[in-house]
N, CA and C of each residue as an Amber inpcrd file, in Angstrom:
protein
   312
 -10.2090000  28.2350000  71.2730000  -9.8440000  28.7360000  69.9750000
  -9.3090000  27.6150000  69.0930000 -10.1480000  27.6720000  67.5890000
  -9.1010000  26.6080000  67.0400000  -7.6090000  27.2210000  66.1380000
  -6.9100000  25.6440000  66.5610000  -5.3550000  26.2310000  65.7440000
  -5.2720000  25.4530000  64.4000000  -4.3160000  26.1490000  64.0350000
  -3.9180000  25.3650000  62.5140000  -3.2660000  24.6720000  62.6440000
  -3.7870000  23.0600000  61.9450000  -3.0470000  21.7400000  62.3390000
  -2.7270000  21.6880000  60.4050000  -2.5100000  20.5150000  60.2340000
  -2.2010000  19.5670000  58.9020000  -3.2210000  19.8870000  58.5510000
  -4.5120000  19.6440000  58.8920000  -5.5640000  19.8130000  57.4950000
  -5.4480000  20.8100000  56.6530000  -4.9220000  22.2220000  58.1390000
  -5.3420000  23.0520000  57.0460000  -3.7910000  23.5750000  56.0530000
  -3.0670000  22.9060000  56.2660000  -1.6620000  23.4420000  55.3850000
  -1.3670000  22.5850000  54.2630000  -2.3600000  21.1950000  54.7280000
  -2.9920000  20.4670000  53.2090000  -3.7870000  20.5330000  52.2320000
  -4.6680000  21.5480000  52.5770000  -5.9030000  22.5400000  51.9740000
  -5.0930000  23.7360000  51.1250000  -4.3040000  24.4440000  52.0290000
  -3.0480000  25.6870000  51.2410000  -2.7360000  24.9350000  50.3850000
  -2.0140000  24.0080000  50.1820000  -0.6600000  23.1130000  49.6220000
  -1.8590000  22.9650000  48.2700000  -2.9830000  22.1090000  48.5600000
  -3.8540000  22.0340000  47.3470000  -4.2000000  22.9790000  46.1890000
  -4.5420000  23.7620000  46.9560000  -5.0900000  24.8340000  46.8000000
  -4.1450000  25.5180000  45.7920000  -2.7580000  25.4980000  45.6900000
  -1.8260000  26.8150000  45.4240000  -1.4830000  25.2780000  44.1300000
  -1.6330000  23.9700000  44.4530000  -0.8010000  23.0840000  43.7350000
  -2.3470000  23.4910000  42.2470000  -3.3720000  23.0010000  42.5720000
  -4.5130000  23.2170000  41.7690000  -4.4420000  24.6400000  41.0270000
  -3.9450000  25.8890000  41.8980000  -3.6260000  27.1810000  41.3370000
  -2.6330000  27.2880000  39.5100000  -1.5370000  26.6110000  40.5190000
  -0.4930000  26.5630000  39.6090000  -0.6140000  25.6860000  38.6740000
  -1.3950000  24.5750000  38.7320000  -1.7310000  23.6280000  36.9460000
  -2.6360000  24.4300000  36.3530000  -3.5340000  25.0380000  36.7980000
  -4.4880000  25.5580000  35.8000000  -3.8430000  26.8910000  35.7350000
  -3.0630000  27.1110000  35.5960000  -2.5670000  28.4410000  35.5070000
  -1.3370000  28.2260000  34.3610000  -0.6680000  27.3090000  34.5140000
   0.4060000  26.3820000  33.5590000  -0.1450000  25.8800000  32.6980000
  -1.4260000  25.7400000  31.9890000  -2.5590000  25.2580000  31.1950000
  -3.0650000  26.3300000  30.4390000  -3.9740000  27.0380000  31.0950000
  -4.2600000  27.9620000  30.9000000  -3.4890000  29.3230000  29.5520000
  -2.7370000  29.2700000  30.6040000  -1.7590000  30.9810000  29.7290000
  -1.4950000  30.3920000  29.0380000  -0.6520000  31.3000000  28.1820000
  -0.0420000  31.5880000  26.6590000   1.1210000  31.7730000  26.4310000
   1.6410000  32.8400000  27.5040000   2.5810000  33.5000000  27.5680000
   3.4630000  32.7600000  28.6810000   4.8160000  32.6170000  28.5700000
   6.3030000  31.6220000  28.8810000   6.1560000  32.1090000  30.0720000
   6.5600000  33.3470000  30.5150000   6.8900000  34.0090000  31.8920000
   5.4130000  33.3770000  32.6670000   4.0280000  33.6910000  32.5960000
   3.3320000  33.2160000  33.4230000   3.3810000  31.7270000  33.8530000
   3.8820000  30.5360000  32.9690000   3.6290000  29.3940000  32.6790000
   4.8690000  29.0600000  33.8550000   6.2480000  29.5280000  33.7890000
   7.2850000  29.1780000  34.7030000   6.2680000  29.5160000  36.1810000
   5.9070000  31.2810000  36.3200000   5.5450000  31.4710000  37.7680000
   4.2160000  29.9280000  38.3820000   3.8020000  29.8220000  37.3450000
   2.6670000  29.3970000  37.7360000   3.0570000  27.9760000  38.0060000
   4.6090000  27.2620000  37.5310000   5.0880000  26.0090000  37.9720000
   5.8850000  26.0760000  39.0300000   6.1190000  27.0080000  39.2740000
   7.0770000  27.7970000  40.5580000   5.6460000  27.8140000  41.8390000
   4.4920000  28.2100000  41.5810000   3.4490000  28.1400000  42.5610000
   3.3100000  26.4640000  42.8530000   3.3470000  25.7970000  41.8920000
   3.1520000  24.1530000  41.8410000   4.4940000  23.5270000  43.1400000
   5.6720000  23.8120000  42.7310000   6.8050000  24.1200000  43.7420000
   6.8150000  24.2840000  45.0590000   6.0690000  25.7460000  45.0230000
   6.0020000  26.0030000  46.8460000   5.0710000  25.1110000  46.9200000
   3.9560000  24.5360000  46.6170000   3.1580000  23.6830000  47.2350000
   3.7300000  22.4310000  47.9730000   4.4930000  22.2070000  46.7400000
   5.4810000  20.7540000  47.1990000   6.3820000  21.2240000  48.5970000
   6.3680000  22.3420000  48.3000000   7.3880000  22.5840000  50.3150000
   6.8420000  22.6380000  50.7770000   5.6520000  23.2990000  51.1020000
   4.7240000  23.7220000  52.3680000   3.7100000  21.7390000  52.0840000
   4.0580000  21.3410000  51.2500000   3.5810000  19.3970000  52.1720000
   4.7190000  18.8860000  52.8950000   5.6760000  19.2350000  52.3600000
   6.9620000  18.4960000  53.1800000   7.5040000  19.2790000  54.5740000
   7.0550000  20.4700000  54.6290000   7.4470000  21.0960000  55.9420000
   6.1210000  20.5900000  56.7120000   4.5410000  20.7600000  56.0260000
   3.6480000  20.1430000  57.1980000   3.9270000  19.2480000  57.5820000
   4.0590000  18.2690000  56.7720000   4.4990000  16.7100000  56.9100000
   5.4600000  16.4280000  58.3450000   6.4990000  17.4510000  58.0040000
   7.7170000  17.3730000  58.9860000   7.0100000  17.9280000  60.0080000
   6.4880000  18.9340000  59.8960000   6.5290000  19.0720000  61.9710000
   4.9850000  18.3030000  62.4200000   4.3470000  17.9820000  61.7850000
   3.3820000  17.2130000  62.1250000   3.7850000  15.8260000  62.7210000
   4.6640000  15.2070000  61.9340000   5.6260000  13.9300000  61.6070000
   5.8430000  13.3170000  63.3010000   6.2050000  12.5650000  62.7740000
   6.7110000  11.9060000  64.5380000   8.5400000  12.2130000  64.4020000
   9.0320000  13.5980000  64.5900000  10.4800000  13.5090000  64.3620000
  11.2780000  13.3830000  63.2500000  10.6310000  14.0730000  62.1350000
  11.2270000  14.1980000  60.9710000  11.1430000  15.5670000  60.1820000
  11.2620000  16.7270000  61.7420000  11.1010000  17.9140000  61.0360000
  12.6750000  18.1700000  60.5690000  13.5850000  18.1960000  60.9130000
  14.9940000  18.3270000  60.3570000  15.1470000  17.9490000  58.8500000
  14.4860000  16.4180000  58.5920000  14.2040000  15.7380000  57.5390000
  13.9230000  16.6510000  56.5490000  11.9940000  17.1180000  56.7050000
  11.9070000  17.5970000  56.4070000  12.2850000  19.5000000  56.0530000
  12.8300000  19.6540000  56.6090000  13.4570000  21.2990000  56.5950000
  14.7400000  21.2520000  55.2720000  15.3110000  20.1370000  55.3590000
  16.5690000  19.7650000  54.4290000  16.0540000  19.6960000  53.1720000
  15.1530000  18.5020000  53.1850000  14.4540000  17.9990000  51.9490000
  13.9660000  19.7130000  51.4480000  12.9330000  20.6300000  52.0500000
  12.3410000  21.6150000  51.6530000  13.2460000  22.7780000  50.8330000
  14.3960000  22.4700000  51.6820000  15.5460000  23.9550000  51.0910000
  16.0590000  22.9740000  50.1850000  16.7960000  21.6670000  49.8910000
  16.8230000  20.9890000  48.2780000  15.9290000  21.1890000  47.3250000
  14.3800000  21.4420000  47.5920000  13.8100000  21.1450000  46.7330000
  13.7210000  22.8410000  46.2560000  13.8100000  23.6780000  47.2350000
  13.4500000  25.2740000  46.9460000  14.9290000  25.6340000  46.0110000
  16.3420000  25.5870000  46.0500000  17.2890000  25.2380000  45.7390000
  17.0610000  25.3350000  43.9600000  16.7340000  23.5330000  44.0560000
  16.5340000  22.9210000  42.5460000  15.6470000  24.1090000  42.0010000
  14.6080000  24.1640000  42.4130000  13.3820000  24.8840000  41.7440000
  13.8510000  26.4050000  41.5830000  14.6890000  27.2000000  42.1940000
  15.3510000  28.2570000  41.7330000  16.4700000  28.0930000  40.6940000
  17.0410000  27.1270000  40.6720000  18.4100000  27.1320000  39.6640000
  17.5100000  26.5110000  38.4160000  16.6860000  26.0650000  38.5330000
  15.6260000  25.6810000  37.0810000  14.8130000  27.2160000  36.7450000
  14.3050000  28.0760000  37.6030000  13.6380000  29.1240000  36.8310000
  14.1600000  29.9230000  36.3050000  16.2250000  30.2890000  36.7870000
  16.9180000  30.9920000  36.2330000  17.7870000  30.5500000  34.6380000
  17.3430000  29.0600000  35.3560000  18.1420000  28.6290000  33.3690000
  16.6600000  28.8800000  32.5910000  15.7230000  28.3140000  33.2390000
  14.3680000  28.9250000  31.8640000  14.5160000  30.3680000  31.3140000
  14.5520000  30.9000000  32.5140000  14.5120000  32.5720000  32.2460000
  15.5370000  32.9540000  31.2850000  16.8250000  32.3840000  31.4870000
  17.4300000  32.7020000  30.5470000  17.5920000  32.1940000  29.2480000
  16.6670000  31.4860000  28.7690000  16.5120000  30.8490000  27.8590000
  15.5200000  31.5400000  27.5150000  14.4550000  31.9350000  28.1200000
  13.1860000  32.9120000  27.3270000  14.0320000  34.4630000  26.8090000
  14.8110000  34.5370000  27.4870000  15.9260000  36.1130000  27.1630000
  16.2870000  35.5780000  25.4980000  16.8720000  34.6400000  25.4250000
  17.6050000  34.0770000  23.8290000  16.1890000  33.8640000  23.1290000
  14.8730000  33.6660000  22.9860000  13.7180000  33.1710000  22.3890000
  13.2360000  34.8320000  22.3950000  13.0350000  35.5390000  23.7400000
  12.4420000  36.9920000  22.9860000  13.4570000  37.8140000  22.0800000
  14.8150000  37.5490000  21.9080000  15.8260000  38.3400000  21.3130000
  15.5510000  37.9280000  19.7930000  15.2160000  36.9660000  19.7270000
  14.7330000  36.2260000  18.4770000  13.7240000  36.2210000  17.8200000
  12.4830000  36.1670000  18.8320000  11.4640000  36.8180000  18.2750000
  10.9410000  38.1760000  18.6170000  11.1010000  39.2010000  19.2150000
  10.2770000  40.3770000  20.1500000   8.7900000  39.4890000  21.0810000
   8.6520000  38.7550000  21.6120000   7.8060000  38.5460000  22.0560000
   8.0520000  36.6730000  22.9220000   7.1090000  36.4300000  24.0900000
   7.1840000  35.3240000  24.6760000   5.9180000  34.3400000  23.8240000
   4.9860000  34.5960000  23.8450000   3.5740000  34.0770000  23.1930000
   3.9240000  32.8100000  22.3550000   3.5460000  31.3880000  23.4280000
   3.5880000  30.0550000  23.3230000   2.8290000  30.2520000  21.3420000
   1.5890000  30.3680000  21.2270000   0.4970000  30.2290000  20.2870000
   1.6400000  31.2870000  18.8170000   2.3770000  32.1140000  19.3290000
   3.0150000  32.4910000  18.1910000   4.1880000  32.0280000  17.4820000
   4.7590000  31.8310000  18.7760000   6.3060000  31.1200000  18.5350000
   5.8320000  29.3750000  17.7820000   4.6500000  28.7430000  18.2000000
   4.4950000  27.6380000  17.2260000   3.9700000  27.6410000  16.2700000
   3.6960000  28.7220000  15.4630000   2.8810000  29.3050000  14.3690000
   4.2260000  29.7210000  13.5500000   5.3520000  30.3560000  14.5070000
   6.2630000  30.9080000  13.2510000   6.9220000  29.5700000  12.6570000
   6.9920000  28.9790000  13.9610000   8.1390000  27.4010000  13.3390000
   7.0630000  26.8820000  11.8820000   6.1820000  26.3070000  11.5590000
   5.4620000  25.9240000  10.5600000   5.4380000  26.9120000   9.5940000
């Protein structure tokens, strides 16, 4: 039977990192643009946890590094979020293409 080594949690990691730019590109709307840099995020953990237990002895390393980086990346989506709360109170709406249409 085959098992899942590094290739294939470097293939996920791609996969979800490629997800989340064209998805952060793509939309319009604020709330999708955070989730979709938040998908960019987990990618970056799931390389540093493969990394680590693949690693020659740097899964601890990596496990630390992964919960810092999951950490940061939560205390950043809750200050965005609350910053899109003060921008829809202001305008009724999130919509990147409107909010730079009203400023002009």
């Amino acid at each position: 039977m085959n098992s899942i080594g590094l290739f294939h949690y470097l293939i996920l990691a791609v996969i979800l990192f490629i997800t989340g730019m064209i998805g952060a590109c793509v939309s319009r709307n604020m709330i999708r643009i955070v989730m979709s840099l938040f998908i960019v995020s987990v990618s970056v953990i799931i390389n540093f946890l493969s990394f680590g237990a693949y690693g020659s002895g740097l899964n601890s390393g990596a496990n630390v590094m992964s919960v810092f980086v999951l950490v940061v990346t939560i205390l950043q989506i809750s200050a965005v979020l609350a910053l899109f709360l003060k921008v829809y109170h202001s305008n009724e709406y999130l919509d990147v293409e409107k909010i730079k249409d009203k400023e002009n």
